[in-house]
PDB file of N, CA, C and O in Angstrom:
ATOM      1  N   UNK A   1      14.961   4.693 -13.081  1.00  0.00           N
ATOM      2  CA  UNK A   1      13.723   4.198 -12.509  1.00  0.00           C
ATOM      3  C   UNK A   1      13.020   5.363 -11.810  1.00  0.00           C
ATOM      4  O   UNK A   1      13.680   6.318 -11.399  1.00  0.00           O
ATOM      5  N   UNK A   2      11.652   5.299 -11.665  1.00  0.00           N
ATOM      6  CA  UNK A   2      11.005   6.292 -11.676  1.00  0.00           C
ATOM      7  C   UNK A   2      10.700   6.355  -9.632  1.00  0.00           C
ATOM      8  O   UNK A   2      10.903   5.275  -9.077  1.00  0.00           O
ATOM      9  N   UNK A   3      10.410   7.138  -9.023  1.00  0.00           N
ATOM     10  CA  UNK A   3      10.452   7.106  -7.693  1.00  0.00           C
ATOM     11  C   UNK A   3       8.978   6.782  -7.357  1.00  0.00           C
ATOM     12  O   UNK A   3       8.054   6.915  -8.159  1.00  0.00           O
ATOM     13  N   UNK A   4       8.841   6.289  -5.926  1.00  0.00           N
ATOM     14  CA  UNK A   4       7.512   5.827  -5.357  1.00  0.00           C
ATOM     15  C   UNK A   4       6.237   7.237  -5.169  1.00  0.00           C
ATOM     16  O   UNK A   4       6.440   8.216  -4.451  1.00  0.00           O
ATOM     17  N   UNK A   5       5.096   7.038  -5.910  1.00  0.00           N
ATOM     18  CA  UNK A   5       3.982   7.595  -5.497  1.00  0.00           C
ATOM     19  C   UNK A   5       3.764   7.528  -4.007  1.00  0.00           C
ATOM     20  O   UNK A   5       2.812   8.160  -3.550  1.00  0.00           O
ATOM     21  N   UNK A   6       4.450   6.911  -3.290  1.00  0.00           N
ATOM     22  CA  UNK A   6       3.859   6.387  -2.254  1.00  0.00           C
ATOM     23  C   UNK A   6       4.272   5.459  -1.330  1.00  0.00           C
ATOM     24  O   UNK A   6       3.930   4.323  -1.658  1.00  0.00           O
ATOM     25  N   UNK A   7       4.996   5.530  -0.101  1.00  0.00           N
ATOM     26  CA  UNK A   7       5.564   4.600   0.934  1.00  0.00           C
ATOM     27  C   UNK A   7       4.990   4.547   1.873  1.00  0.00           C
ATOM     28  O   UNK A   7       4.933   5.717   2.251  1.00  0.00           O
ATOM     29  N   UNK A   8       4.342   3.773   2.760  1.00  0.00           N
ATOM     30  CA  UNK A   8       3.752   3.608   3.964  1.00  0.00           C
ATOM     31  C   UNK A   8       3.831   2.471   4.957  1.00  0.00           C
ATOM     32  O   UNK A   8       4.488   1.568   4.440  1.00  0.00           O
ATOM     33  N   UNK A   9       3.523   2.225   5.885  1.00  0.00           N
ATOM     34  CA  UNK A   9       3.787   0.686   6.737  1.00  0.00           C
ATOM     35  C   UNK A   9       2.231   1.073   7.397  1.00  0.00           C
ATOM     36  O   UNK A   9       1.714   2.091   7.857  1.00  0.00           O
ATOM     37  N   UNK A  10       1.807  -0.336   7.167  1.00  0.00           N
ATOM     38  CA  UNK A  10       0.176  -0.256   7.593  1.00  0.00           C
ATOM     39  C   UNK A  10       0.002  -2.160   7.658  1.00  0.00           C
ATOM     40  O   UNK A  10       0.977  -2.898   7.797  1.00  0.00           O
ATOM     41  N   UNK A  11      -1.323  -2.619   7.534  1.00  0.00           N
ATOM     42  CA  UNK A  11      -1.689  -3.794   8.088  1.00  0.00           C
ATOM     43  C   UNK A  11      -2.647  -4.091   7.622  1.00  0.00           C
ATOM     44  O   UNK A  11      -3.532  -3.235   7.608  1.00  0.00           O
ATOM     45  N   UNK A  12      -2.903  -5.308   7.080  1.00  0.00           N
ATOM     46  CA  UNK A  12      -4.167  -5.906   6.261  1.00  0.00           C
ATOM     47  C   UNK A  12      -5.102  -5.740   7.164  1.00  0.00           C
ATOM     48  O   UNK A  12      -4.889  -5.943   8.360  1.00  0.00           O
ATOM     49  N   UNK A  13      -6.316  -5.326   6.660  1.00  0.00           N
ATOM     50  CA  UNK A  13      -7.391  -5.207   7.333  1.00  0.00           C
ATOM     51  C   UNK A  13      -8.644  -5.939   7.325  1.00  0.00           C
ATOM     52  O   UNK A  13      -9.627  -6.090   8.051  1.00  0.00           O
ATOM     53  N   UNK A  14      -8.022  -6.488   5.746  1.00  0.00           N
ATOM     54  CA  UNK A  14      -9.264  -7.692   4.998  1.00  0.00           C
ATOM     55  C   UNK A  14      -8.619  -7.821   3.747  1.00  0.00           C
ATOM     56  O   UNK A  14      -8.145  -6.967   2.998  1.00  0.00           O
ATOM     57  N   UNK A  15      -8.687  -8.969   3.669  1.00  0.00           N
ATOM     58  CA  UNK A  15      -8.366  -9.910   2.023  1.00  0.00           C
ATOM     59  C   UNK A  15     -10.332 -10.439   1.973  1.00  0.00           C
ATOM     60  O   UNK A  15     -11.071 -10.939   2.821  1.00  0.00           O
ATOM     61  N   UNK A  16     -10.477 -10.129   0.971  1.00  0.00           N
ATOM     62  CA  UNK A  16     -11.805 -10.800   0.439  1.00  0.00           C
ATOM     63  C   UNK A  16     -11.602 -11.058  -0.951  1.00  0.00           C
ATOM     64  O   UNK A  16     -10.544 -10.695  -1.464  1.00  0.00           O
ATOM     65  N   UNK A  17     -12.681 -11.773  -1.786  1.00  0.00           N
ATOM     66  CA  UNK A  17     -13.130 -11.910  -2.580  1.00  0.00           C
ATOM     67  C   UNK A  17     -14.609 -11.460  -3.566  1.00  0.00           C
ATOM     68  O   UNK A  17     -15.825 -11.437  -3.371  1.00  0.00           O
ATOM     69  N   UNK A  18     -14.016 -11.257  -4.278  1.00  0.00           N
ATOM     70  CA  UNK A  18     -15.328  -9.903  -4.955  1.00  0.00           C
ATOM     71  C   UNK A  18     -16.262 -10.935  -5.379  1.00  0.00           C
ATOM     72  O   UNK A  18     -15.901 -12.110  -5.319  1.00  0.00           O
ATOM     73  N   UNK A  19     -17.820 -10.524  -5.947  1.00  0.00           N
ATOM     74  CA  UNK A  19     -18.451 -11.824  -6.471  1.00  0.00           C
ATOM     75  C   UNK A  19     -17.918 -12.177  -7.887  1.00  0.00           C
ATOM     76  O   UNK A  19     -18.214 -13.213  -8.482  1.00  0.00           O
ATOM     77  N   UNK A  20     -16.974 -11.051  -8.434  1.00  0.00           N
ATOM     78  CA  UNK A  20     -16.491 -11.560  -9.481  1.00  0.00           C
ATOM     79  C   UNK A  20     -15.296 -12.241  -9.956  1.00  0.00           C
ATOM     80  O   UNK A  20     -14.636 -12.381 -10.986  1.00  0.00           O
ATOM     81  N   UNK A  21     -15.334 -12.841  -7.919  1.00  0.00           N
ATOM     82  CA  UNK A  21     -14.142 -13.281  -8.328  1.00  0.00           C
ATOM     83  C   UNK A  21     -12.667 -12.656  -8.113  1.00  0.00           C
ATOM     84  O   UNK A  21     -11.773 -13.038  -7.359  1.00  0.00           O
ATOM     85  N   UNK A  22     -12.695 -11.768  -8.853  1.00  0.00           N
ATOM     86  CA  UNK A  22     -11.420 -10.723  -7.786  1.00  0.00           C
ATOM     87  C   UNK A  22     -11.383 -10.728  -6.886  1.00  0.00           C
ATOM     88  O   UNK A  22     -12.246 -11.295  -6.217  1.00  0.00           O
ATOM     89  N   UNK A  23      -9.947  -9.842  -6.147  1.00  0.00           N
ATOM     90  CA  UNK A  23      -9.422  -9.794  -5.057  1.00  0.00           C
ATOM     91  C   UNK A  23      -9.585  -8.387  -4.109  1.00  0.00           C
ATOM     92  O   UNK A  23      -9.370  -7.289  -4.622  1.00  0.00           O
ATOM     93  N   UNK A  24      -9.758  -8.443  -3.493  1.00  0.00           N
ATOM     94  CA  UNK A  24     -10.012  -6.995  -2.705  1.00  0.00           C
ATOM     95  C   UNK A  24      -9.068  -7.498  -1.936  1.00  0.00           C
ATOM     96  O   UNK A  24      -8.736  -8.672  -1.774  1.00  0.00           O
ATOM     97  N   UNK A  25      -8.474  -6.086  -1.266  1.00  0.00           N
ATOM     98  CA  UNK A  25      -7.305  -6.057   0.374  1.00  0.00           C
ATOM     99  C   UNK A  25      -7.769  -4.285   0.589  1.00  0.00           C
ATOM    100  O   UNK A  25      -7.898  -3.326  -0.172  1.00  0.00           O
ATOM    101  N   UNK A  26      -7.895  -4.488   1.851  1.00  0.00           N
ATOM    102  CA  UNK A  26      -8.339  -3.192   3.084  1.00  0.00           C
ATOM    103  C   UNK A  26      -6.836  -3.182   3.434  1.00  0.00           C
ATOM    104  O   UNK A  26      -6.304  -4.271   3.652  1.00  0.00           O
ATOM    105  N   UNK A  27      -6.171  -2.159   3.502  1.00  0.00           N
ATOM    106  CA  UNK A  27      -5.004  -2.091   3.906  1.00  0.00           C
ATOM    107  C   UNK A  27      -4.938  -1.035   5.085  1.00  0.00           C
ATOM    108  O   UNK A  27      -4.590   0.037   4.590  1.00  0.00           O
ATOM    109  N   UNK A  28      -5.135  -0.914   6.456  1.00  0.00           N
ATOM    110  CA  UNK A  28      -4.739   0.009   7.419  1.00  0.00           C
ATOM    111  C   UNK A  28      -3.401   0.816   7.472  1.00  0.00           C
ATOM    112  O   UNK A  28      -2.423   0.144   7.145  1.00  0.00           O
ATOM    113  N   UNK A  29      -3.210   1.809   7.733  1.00  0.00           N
ATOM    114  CA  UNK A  29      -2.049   2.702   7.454  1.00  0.00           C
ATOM    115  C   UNK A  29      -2.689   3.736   8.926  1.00  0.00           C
ATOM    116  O   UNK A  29      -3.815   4.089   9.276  1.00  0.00           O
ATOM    117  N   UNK A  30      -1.154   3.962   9.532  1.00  0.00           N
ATOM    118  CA  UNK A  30      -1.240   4.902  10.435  1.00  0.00           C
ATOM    119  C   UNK A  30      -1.738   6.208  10.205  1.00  0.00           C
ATOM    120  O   UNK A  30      -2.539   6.483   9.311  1.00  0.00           O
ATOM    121  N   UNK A  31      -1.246   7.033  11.037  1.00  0.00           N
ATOM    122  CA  UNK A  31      -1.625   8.359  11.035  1.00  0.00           C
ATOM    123  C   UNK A  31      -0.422   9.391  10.507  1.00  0.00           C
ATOM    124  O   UNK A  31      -0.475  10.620  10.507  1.00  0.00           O
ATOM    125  N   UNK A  32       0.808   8.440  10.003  1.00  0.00           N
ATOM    126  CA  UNK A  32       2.054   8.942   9.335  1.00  0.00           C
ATOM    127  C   UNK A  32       1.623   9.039   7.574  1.00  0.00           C
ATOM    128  O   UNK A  32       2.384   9.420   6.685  1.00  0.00           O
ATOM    129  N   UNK A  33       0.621   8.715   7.454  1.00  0.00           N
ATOM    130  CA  UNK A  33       0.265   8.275   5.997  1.00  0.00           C
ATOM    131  C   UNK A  33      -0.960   8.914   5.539  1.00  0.00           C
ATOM    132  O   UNK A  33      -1.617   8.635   4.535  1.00  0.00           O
ATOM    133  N   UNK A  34      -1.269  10.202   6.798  1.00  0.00           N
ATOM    134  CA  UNK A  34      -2.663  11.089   6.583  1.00  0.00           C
ATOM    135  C   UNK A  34      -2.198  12.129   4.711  1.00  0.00           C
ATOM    136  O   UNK A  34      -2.917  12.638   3.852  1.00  0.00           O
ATOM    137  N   UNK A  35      -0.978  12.017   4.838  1.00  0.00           N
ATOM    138  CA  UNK A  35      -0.517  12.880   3.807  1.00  0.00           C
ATOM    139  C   UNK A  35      -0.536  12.336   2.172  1.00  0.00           C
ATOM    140  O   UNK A  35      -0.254  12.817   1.074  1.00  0.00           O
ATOM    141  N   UNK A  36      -0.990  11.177   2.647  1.00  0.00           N
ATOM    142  CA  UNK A  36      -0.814   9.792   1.132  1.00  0.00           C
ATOM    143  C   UNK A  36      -2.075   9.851   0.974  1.00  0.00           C
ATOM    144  O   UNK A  36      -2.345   9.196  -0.033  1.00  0.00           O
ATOM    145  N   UNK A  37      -3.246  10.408   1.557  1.00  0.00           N
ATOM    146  CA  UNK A  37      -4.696  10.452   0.847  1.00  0.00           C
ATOM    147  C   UNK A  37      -5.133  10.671  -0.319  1.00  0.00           C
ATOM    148  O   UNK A  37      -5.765   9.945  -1.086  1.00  0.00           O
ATOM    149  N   UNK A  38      -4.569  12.265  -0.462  1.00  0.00           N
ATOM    150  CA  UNK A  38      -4.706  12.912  -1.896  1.00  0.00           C
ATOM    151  C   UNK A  38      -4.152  12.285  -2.474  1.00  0.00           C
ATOM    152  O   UNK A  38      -4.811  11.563  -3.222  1.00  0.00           O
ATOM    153  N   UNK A  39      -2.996  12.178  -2.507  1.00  0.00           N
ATOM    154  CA  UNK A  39      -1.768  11.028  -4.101  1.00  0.00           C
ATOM    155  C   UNK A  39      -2.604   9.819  -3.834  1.00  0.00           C
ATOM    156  O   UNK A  39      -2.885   9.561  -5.004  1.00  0.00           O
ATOM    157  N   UNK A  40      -3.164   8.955  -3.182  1.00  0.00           N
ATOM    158  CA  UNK A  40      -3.937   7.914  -3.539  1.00  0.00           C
ATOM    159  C   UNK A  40      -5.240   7.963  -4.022  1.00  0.00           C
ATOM    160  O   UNK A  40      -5.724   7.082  -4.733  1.00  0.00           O
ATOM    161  N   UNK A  41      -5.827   8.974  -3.654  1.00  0.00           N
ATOM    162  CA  UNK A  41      -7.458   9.254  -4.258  1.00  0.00           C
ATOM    163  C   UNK A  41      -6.847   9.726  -5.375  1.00  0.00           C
ATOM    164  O   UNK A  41      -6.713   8.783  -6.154  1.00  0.00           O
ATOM    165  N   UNK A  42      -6.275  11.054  -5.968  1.00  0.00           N
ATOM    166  CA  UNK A  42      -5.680  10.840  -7.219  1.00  0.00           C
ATOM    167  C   UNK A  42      -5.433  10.279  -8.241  1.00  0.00           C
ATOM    168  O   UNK A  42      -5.515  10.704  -9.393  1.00  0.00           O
ATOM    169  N   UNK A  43      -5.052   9.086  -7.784  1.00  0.00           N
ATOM    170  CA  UNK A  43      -4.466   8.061  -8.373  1.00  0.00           C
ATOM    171  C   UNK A  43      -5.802   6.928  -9.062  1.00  0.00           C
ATOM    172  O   UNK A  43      -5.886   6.352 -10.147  1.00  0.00           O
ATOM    173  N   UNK A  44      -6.600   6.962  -8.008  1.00  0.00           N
ATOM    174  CA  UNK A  44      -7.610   6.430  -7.514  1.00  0.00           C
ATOM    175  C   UNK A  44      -8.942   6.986  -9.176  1.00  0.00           C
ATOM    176  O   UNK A  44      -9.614   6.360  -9.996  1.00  0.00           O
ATOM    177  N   UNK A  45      -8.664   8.478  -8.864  1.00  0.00           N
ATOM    178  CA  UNK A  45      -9.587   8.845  -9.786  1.00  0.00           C
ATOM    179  C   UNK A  45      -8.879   8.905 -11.324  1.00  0.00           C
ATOM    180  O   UNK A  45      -9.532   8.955 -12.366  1.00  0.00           O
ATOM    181  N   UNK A  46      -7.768   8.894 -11.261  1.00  0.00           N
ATOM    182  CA  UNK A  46      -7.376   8.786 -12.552  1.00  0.00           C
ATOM    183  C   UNK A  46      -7.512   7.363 -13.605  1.00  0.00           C
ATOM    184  O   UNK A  46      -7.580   7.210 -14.825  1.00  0.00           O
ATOM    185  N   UNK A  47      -7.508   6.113 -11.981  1.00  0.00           N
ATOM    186  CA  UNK A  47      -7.434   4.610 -12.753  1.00  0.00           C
ATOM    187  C   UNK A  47      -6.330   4.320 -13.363  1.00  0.00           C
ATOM    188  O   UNK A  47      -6.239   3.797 -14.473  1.00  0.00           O
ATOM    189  N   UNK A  48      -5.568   4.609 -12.745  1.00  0.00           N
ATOM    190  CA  UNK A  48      -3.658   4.262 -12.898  1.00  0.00           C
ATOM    191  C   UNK A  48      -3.748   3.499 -12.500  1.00  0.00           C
ATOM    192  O   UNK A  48      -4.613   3.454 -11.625  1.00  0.00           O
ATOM    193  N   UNK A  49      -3.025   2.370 -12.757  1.00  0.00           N
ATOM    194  CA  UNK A  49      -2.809   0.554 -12.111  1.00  0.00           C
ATOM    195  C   UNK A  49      -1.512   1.548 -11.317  1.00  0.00           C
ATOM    196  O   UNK A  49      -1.011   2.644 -11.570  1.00  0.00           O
ATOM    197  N   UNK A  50      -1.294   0.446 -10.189  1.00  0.00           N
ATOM    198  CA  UNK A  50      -0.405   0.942  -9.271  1.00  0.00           C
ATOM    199  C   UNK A  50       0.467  -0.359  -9.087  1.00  0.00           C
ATOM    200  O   UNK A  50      -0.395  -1.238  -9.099  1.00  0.00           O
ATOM    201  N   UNK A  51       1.750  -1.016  -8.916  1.00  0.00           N
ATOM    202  CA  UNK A  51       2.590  -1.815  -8.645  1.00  0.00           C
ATOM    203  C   UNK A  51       2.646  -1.795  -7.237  1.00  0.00           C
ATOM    204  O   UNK A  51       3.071  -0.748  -6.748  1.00  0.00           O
ATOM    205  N   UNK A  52       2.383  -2.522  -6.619  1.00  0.00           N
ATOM    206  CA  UNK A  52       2.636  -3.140  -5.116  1.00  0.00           C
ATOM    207  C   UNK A  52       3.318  -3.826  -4.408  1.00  0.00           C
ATOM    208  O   UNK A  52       2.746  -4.915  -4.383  1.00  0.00           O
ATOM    209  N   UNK A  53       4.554  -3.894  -3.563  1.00  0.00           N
ATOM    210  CA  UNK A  53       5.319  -4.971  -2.983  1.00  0.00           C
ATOM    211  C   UNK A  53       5.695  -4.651  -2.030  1.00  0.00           C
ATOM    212  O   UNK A  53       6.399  -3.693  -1.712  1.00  0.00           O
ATOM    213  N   UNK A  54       5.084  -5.741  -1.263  1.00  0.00           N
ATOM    214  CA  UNK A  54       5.060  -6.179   0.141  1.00  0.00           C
ATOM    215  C   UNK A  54       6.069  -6.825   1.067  1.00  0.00           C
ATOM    216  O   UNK A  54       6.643  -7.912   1.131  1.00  0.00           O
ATOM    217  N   UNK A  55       6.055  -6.212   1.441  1.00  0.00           N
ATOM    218  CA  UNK A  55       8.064  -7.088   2.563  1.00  0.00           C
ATOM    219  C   UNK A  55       6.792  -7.118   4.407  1.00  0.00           C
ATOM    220  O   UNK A  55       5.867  -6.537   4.974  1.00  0.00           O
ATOM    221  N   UNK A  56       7.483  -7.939   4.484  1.00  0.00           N
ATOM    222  CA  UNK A  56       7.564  -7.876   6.664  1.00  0.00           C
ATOM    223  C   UNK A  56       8.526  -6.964   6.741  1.00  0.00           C
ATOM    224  O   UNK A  56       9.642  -6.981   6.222  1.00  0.00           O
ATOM    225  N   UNK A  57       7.833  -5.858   7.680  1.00  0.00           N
ATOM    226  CA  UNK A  57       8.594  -4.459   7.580  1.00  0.00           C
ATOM    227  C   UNK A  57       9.445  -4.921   9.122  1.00  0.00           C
ATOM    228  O   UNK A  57      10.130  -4.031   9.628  1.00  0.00           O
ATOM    229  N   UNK A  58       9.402  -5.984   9.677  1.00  0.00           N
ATOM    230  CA  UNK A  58      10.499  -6.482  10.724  1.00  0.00           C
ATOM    231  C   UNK A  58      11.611  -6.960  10.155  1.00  0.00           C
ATOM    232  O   UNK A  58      12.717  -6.548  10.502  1.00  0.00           O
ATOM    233  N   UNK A  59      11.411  -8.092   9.005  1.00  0.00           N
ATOM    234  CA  UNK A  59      12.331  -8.663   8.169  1.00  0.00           C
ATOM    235  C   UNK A  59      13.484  -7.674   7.198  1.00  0.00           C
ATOM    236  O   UNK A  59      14.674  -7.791   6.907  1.00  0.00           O
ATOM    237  N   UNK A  60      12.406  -6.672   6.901  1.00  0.00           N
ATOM    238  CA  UNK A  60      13.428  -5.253   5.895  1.00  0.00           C
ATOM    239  C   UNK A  60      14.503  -5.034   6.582  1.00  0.00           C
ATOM    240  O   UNK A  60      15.683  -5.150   6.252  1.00  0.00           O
ATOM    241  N   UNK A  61      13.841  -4.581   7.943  1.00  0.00           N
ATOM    242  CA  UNK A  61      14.340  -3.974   9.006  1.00  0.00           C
ATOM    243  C   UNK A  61      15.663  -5.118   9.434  1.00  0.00           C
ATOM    244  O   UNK A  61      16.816  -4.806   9.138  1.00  0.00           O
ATOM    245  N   UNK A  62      15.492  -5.897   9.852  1.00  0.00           N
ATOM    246  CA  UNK A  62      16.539  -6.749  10.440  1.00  0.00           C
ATOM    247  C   UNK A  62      17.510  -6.802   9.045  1.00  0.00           C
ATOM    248  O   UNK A  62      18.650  -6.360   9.191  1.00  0.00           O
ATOM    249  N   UNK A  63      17.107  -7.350   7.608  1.00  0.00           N
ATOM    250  CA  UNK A  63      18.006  -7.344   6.458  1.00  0.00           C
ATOM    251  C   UNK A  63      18.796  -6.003   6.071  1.00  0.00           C
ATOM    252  O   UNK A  63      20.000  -6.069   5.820  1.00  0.00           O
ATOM    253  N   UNK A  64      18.267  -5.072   6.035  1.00  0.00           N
ATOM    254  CA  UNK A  64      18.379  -3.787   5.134  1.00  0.00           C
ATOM    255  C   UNK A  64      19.009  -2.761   6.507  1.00  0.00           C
ATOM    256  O   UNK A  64      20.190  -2.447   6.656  1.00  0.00           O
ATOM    257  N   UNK A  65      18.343  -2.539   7.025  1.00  0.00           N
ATOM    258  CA  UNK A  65      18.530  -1.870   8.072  1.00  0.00           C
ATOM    259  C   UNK A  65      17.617  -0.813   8.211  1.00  0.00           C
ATOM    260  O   UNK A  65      17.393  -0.155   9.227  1.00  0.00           O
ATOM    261  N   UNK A  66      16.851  -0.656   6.531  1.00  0.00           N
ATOM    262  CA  UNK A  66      15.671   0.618   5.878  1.00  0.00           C
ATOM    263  C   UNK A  66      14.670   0.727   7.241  1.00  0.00           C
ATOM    264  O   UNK A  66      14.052  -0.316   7.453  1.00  0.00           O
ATOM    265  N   UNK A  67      14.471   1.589   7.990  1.00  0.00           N
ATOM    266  CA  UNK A  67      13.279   1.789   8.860  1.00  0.00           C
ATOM    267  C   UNK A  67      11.977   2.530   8.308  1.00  0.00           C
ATOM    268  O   UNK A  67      11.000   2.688   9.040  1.00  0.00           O
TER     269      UNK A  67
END
């Protein structure tokens, strides 16, 4: 399996709805994640679909122990 473009812990900022119907999400990310700009604009300009999954980073934390 191939490794993450990208790990961060951040906070919805907005769920909307596009007029077409789609989904938009604003996702806030600290200042630990200034370094994930480029690999996301990157990514961004290339139009790579990206896979996303979401945990409660309290819940990881209490299960996993992963910080």
């Amino acid at each position: 399996m191939s490794e993450p473009i990208a790990m961060f812990t951040g906070t919805i900022a907005r769920v909307q709805s596009m007029a077409d119907g789609s989904p938009r999400f604003v996702i806030d990310a600290g200042e630990p994640a200034l370094d994930l700009l480029s690999v996301l604009a990157k990514a961004q300009m290339s139009g790579v679909y990206l896979q996303f999954v979401v945990y409660d980073k309290n819940e990881l934390e209490k299960e996993t122990g992963y910080k």
